[in-house]
DRENMILO-122352 format. One record per residue (C-alpha): residue in three letters; x, y, z. Coordinates in pm, whole numbers, plus 50000, padded with zeros to 5 digits. Example, Ala and Ser with C-alpha at 12.3 -4.5 7.8 and 13.67 -1.06 7.14 Angstrom:
% DRENMILO-122352
ALA512304955050780 SER513674989450714 
END
This chain:
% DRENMILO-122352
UNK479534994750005 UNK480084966549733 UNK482324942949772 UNK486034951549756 UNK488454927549537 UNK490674923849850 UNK491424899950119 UNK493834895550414 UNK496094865950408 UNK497324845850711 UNK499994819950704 UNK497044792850702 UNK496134805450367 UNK499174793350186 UNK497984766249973 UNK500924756649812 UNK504324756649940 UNK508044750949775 UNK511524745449904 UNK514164771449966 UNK517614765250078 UNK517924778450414 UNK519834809550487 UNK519274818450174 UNK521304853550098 UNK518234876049963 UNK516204865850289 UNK518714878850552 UNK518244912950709 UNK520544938750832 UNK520674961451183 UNK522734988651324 UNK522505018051537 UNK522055053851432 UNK524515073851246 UNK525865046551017 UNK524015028050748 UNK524314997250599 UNK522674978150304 UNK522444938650208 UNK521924939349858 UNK522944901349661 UNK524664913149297 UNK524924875149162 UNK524354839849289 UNK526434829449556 UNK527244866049716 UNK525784883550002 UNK527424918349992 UNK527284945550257 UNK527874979650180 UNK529004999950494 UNK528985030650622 UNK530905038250943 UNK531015066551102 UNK531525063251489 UNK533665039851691 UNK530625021751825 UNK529165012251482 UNK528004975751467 UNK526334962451202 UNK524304929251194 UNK523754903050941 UNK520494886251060 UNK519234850750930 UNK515764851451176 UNK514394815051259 UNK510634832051250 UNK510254852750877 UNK508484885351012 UNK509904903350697 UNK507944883950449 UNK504074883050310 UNK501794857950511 UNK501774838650153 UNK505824840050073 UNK506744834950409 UNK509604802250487 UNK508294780050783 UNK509434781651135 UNK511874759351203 UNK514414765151525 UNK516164731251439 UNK519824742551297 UNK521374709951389 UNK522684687651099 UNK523294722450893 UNK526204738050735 UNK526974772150644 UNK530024778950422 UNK531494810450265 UNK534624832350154 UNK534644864750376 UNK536124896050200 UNK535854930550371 UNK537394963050245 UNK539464986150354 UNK538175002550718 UNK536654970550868 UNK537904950951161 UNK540564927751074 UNK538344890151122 UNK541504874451271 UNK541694908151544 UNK540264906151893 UNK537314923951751 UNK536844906551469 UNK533314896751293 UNK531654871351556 UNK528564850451515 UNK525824854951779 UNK523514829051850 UNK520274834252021 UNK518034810052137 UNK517624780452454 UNK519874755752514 UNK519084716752543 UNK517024723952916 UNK515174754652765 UNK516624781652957 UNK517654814652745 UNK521424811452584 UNK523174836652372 UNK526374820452266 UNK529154845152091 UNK531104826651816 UNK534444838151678 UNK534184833651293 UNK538244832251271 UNK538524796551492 UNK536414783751212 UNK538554796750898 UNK541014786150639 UNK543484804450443 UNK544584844850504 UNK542584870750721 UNK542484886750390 UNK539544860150206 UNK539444832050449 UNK536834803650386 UNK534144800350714 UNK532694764850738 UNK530484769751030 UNK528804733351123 UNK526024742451393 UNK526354709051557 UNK530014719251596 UNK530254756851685 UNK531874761052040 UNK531054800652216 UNK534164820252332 UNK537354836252163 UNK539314804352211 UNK538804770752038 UNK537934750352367 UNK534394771252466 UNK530974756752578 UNK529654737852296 UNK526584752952115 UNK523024737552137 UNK521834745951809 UNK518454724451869 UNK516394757651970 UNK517404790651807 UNK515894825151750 UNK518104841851502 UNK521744840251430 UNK523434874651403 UNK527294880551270 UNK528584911651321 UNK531214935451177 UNK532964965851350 UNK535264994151176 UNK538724996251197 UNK539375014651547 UNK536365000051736 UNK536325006952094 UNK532025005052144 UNK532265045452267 UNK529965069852040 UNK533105093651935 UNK533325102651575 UNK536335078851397 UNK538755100451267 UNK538125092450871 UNK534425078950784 UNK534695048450634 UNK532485037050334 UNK533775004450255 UNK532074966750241 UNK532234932750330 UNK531524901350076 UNK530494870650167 UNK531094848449801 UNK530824813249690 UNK528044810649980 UNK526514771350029 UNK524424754650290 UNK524614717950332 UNK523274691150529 UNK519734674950608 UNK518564699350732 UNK519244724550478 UNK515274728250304 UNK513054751950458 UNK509584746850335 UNK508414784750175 UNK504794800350082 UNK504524792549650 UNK502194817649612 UNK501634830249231 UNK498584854149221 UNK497694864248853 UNK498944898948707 UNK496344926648819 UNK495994961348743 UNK496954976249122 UNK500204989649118 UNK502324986549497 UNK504205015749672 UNK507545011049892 UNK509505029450104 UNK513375028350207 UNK512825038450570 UNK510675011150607 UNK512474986050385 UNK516234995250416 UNK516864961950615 UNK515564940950395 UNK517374930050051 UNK516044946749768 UNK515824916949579 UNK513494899149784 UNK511054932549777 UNK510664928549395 UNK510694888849413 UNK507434895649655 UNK505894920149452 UNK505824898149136 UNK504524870749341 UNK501714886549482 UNK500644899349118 UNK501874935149116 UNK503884946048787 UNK504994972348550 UNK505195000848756 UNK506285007249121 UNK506605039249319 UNK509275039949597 UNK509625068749839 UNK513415074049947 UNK512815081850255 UNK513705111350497 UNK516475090450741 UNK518745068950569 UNK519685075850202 UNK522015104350272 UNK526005109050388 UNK526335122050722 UNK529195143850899 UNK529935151151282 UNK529275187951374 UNK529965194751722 UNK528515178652018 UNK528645144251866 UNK525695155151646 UNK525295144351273 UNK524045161951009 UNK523815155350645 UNK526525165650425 UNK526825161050039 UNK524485138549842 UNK523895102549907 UNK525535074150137 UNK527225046250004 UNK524995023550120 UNK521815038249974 UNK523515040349638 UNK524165001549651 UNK520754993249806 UNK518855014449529 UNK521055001849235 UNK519884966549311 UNK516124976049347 UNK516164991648992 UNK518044962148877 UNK516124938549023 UNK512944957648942 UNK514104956448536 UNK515114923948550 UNK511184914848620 UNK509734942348400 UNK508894968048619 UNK509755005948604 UNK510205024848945 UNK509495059949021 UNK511795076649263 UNK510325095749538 UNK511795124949696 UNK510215147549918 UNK511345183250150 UNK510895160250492 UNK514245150350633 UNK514665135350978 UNK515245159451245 UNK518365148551408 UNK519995150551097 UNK518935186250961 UNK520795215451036 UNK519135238651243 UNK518575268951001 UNK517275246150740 UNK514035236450940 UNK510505252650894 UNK509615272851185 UNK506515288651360 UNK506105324951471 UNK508165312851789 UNK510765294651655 UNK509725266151681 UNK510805236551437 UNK508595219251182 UNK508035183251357 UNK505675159051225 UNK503935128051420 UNK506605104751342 UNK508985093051652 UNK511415101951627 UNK510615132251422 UNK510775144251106 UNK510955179950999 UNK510295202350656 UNK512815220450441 UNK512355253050389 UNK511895263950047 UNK513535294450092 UNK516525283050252 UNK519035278449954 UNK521575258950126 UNK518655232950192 UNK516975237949879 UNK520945231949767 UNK521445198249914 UNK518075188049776 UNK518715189549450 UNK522165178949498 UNK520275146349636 UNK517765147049325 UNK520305149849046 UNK522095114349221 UNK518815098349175 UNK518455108148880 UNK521375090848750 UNK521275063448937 UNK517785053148710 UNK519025070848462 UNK522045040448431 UNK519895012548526 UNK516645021348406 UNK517615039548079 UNK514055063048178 UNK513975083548479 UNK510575082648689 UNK510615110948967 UNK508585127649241 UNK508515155549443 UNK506825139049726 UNK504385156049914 UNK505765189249916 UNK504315216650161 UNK504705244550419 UNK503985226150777 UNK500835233350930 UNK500575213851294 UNK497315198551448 UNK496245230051627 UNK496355252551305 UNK499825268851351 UNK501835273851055 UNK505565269350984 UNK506285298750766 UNK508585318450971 UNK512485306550922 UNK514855332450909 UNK515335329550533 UNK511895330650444 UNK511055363150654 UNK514345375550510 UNK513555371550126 UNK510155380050176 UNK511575414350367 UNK513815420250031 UNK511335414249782 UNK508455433849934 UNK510195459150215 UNK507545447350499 UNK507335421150795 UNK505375397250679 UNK501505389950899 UNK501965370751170 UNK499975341951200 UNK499495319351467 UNK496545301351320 UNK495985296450939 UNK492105281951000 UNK488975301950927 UNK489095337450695 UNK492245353850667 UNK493155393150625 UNK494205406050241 UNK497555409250386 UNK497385375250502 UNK496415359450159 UNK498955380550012 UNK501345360350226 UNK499995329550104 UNK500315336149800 UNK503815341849789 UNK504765311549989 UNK502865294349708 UNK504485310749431 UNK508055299449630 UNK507125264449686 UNK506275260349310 UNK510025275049250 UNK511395248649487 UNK509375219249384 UNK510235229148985 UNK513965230749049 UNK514365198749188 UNK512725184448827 UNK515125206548689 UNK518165190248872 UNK516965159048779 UNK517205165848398 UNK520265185148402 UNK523815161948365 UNK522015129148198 UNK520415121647868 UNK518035102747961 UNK513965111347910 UNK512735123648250 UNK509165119348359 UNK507905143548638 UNK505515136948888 UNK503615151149124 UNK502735142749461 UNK499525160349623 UNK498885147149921 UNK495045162549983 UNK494355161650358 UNK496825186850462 UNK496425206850175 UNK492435209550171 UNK491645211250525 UNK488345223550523 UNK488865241250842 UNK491785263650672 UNK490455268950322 UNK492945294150250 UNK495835268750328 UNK495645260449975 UNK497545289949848 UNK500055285550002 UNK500495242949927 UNK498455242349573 UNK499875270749392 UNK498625280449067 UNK502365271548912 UNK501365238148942 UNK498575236348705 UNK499005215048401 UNK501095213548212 UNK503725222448465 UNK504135181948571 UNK503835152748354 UNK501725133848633 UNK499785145648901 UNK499855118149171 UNK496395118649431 UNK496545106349749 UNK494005109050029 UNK494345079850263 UNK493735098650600 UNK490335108250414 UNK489915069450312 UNK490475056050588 UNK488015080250831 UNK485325072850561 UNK485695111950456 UNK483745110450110 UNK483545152150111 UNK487305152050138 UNK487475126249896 UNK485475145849645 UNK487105179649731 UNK490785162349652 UNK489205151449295 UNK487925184349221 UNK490785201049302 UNK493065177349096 UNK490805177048850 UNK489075213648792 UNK491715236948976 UNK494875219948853 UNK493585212248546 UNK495085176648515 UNK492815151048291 UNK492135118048385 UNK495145107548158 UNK497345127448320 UNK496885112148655 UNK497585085448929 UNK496125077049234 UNK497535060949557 UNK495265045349760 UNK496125035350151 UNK497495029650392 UNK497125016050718 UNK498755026050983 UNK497695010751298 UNK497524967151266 UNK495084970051489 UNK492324987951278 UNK493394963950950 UNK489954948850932 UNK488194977250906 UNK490765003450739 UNK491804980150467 UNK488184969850288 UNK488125009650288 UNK491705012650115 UNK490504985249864 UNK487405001949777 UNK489265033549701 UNK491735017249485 UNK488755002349330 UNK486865034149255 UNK489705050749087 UNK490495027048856 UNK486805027248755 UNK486735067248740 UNK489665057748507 UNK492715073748656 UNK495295053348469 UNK497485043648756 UNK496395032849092 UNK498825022649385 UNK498235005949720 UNK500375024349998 UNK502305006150114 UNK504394973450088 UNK505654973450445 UNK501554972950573 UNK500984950850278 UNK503164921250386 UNK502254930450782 UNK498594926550747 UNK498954900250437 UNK496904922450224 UNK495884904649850 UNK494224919449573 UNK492184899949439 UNK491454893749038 UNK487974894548935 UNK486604875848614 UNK490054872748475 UNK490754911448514 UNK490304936848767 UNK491134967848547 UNK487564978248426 UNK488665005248229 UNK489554978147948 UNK486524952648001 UNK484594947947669 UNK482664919847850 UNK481004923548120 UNK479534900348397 UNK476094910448418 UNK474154922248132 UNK472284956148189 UNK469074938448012 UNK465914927448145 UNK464734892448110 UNK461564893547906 UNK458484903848111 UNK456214883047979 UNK457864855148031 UNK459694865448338 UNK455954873848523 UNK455184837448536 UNK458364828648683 UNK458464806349037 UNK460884807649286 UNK462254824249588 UNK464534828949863 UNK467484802849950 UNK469284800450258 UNK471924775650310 UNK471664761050731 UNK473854729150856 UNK471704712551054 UNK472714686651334 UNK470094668651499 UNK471784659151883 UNK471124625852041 UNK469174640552324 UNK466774656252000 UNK468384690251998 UNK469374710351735 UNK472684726351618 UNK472274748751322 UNK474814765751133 UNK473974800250948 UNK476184799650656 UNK474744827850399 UNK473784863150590 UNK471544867750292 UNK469274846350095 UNK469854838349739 UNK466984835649501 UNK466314809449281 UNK463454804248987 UNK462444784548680 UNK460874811548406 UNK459494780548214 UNK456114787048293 UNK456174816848113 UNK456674801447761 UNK453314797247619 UNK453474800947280 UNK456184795446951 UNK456974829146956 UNK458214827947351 UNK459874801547258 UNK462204817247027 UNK462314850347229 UNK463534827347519 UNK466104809547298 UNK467574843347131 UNK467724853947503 UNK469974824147614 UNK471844828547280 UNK472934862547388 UNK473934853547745 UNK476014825047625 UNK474204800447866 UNK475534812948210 UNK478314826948052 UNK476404863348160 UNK473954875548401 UNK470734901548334 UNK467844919648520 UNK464884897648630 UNK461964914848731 UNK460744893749057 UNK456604893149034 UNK456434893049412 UNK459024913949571 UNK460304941449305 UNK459294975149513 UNK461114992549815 UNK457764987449947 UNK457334967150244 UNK453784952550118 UNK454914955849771 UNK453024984749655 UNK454285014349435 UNK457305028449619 UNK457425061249804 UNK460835081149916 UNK460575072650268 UNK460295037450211 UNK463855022350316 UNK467045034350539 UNK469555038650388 UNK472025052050619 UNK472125077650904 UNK474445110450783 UNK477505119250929 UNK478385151250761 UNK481065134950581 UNK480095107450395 UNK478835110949997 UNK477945074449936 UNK475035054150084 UNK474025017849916 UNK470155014649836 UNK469314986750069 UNK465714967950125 UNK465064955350498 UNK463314924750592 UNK461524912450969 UNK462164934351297 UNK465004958351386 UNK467324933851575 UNK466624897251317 UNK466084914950984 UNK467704906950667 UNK469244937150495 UNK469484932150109 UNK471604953549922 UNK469864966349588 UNK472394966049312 UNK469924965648990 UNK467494993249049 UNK464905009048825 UNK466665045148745 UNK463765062848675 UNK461995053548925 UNK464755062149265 UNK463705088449486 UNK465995102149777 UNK464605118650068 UNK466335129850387 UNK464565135550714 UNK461715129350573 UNK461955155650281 UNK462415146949920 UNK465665165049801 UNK467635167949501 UNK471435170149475 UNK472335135249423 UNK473105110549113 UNK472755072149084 UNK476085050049096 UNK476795016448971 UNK474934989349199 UNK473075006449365 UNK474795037149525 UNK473135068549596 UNK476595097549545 UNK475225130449710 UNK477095162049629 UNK477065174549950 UNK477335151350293 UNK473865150950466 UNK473675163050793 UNK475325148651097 UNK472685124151256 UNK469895130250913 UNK468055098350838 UNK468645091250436 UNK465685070550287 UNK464905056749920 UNK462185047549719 UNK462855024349404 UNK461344996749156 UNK464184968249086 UNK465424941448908 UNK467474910749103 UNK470624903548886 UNK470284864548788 UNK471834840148559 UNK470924808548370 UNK471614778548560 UNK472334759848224 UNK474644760947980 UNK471944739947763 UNK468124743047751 UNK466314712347677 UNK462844726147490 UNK460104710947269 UNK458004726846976 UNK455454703147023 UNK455624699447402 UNK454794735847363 UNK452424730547169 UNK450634705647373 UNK451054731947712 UNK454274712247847 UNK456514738748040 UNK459964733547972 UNK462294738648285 UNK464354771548231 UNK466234774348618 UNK467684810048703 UNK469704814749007 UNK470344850249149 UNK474184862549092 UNK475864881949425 UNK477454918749314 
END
């Protein structure tokens, strides 16, 4: 595999570093227990607002300023510092209508978590009204941390502010009493905290000033992931780390929408969106404007299972619900269901408007839309209102199928089909919703999410979950994504999810986007995120004009950077390229010295030992062609060369006189010359490698300049066909060799070099007289 343009960042890596004012509004978080919601969003300098939704009488929300910043990217991140003593926090507190009185015995308190002076474990509670001025109504808070005492009186144990963990204020509705009943009016209201200031030496935090150049990757976001956080900081990040222009942001399936108590203190959703997810989503896409990027909304049929009413669910032949991996779990709408189907467009036409008034252009997806198929093969197509319209449209029970894998009967692809044909109704309604009630131009996308539709075990699966309604033109974007396929190094799933994009829905390059990612698990980051990378890479080389990394809550976990390459990593645009596809001149190039470079520290002990240091894996080759100029006229076939590299400005094909056959004794090459890789039965690509020594201390040198013609590709020994020639060096198969096949190659190649020089120094008459002129080539990594 080449090289991917990626890397992951620690907080070592921060090179350079600014100041930020601590407790900074945009970098506080928010926390609460389910059923209410809350959102920290900061609409102009100075004001921290929450926007609240309460809904039982043991709602508590948190406003979090966290001594540690686990929230930001390894680059961005402000420095640890526990130290709150000689610091002052000041502000005006506002709260609407429905919120706890601050002067009443429940009133907003500040918790303080941390050690005190002996290092023993202290949480100290701190009544914000001992420390105000003016009415309950807007009082002013001057909180001085070397001052704060705990307790609801005045005369409590004095805080050690020396050692802290986080500091935590909290706000309660009106009617709090910490029990889980329902309060007798839901209560969407706010609280304000204006003219906000810090003071005090202590008041700097040092912060990551990281400023990566503009690249072509585009980053993905999520609300369920990212609803704590201010949305401010998200885009703030984003720029920072070199993403722009376009975003795509999934709402979620847990917190954007209004909830109401049914009976058993359950909560279900109710009409449209929450308060809080309107104010939380207004400031991304204002925030997201105000730096120049567009955002496209993303809303799929998953919805969190607690919250979705029972007949709404997708269900198996036994009545089972729909319940994805996630815990808790999530389940899927039924398309059929027109209440659901109802509340989902409801939900669609809000977002709609919402970008619609700050973005003047709406950019929407249907995210991932399917009928639920579980890990064992058991499908979800059997709620009561999709066995009920399918008994009035056709007059028949519909098959029963307790496993969609392997062949299916005509009457079961008959089923199929129609589920198809009533997901495609679904999906195209909720574009429909969107467009209806605004003015503004509406751009529909796509999301086909390829591993659970093109299962290769159920290859039937994809009439119901790729119906032919979808083809192009029916959406103005097709979005790809296959990270469960990326990440397992599935190239045949890869492929298929191309094809299918491509040749079955019909959508051109031009009319696509690809999303690339993500990783799941931290603990497989090393290996899963070269893979994302690579993918990313790929796509934007097949051309697809959009491709995203999913998404920003792994990316600032695992610190992942792209990287920009030779001023810009979108190759679709290069005119320039790094390495010249032309050979240096044979008949000078035969006549060239040189070899193979290592770089070794060596560190000679006093006893006489040795310590060495390994630096490169690989050699790097080095020559001087100037033996090769013999004449006038190599001369000036030498300088038009350099001429047309610009110096070192670009690299080109050298044709090494001792070592340019897959050959180990340098003869002409045969197929079975090199391994290549050992098949799996999945994987497409292999990388034409040359080995070096014994298994166990070889060298294995990847081949990234070989002779076209003259590649040959055999596989257990036999030469086959079926395969095509990539860039640098990589053998694409159309079909995965066996599990456990040995691939091998045979090949002629160049090594990609460079000039060492910007300027030759040469001599007509030192030619002349048989002088060799020193012309030094170095090899160039790819």
């Amino acid at each position: 595999m080449a090289d991917v343009p990626s890397y992951l960042a620690q907080r070592s890596d921060q090179v350079r570093t600014a100041w930020v004012k601590r407790f900074r509004p945009s970098l506080w978080t928010v926390d609460f227990p389910r059923p209410m919601m809350a959102a920290a969003t900061v609409p102009e300098t100075g004001v921290l607002r929450l926007d609240l939704d309460f809904l039982t009488r043991g709602d508590l929300v948190g406003l979090i300023w966290a001594c540690e910043d686990r929230a930001s990217h390894p680059l961005l991140a402000y420095a640890t510092d526990r130290d709150l003593r000689g610091c002052t926090l000041a502000f005006e507190y506002v709260a609407g209508p429905g919120v706890m009185p601050i002067d009443a015995v429940n009133g907003a308190v500040l918790t303080i978590e941390g050690r005190n002076a002996d290092g023993a474990p202290r949480v100290w509670y701190v009544r914000l009204w001992n420390y105000a001025t003016g009415s309950p109504e807007a009082p002013r808070i001057v909180l001085d941390m070397d001052q704060l005492r705990a307790g609801f009186g005045e005369g409590g144990e004095l805080v050690f502010a020396g050692d802290v963990d986080r500091l935590f204020i909290s706000v309660v509705p009106a009617g709090f009493d910490g029990t889980p009943d329902p309060l007798p009016i839901a209560a969407s209201t706010y609280v304000e905290f204006r003219a906000w200031t810090v003071s005090g030496p202590r008041s700097m935090l040092a912060v990551g000033d990281a400023f990566l150049p503009e690249h072509a990757l585009r980053i993905c976001s999520g609300y369920d992931d990212s609803y704590n956080l201010v949305p401010e900081r998200l885009v703030e990040q984003w720029e920072a780390l070199g993403y722009r222009a376009l975003a795509n942001h999934y709402v979620g399936m847990s917190h954007f929408y209004a909830l109401a108590a049914v009976s058993g203190g359950r909560f279900e959703v109710s009409s449209g969106l929450c308060a809080s997810a309107v104010a939380w989503h207004r400031g991304l896409l204002r925030a997201a404007a105000r730096a120049g990027f567009e955002v496209i909304l993303s809303l799929s049929f998953e919805l969190f299972d607690e919250n979705a009413p029972s007949a709404w669910a997708q269900r198996d032949l036994d009545g089972n619900r729909a319940l994805t991996g996630w815990v808790p779990p999530s389940t899927l709408l039924s398309s059929c269901n027109p209440e659901a189907m109802a509340w989902l467009r409801g939900v669609a036409s809000e977002f709609g408007q919402i970008a619609a008034s700050e973005s003047g252009r709406v950019l929407f997806q249907v995210g991932e839309p399917w009928w639920w198929v579980g890990p064992t093969g058991r499908p979800c197509f059997y709620d009561a209102a999709t066995v009920g319209r399918w008994l009035v449209e056709t007059g028949t029970e519909p098959p029963a199928m307790s496993d969609v894998r392997g062949t299916r009967t005509v009457a079961e692809l008959s089923w199929l089909d129609w589920l198809g044909a009533r997901l495609a109704e679904a999906t195209g309604a909720l574009i429909t919703a969107v467009e209806q009630g605004q003015a503004a131009e509406t751009v529909s996308h796509l999301l086909f999410y390829a591993p659970q539709v093109l299962d290769s075990g159920a290859p039937e699966l994809r009439r119901a979950n790729m119906p032919p309604a979808w083809s192009n033109p029916a959406w103005d974007v097709l979005q790809l994504e296959d990270y469960s396929f990326v990440t397992s190094s599935d190239e045949a799933g890869m492929a298929r999810a191309r094809e299918a994009v491509l040749s079955v829905l019909g959508y051109p390059l031009s009319k696509q986007q690809y999303l690339a990612g993500f990783v799941l698990d931290p603990r497989h980051a090393l290996t899963e995120w070269p893979l994302v990378a690579s993918a990313a890479s790929a796509a934007m080389k097949r051309g697809v004009p959009e491709t995203f990394v999913w998404a920003w809550p792994q990316v600032a976990r695992d610190g992942f950077v792209w990287i920009q390459v030779d001023g810009s990593d979108d190759e679709r645009g290069d005119t320039m390229q790094a390495v010249h596809d032309v050979r240096f001149p044979l008949e000078l190039g035969f006549d060239a010295v040189g070899g193979p470079e290592f770089s070794t520290q060596v560190a000679q002990l006093a006893s006489g030992h040795e310590q060495r240091n390994v630096q490169w894996a690989q050699a790097r080759l080095t020559y001087d062609a100037g033996l090769g100029i013999r004449s006038e006229a190599d001369l000036m076939s030498l300088l038009a060369f350099f001429r047309a590299r610009r110096g070192r400005g670009f690299g080109f094909r050298l044709r090494d006189p001792l070592d340019h056959s897959s050959s180990p004794t340098g003869e002409a090459p045969v197929p079975t010359d090199q391994l290549i890789g050992i098949g799996d039965g999945t994987s497409l690509t292999f990388q034409l490698v040359k080995r070096y020594g014994f298994a166990g201390a070889e060298e294995v040198r990847r081949i990234t300049r070989p002779d076209a013609q003259s590649v040959e590709i055999a596989v257990d020994g036999q030469v086959v066909a079926g395969w095509s020639l990539g860039p640098f060096g990589t053998i694409l198969f159309e079909d995965p060799p066996s599990e456990g096949s040995e691939v091998r190659a045979g090949y002629l190649f160049d090594v990609p070099v460079r000039f060492a020089v910007d300027r030759l120094e040469v001599s007509l008459s030192g030619v002349r007289s048989g002088e060799a002129p020193s012309v030094p080539l170095i090899e160039v990594r790819e």
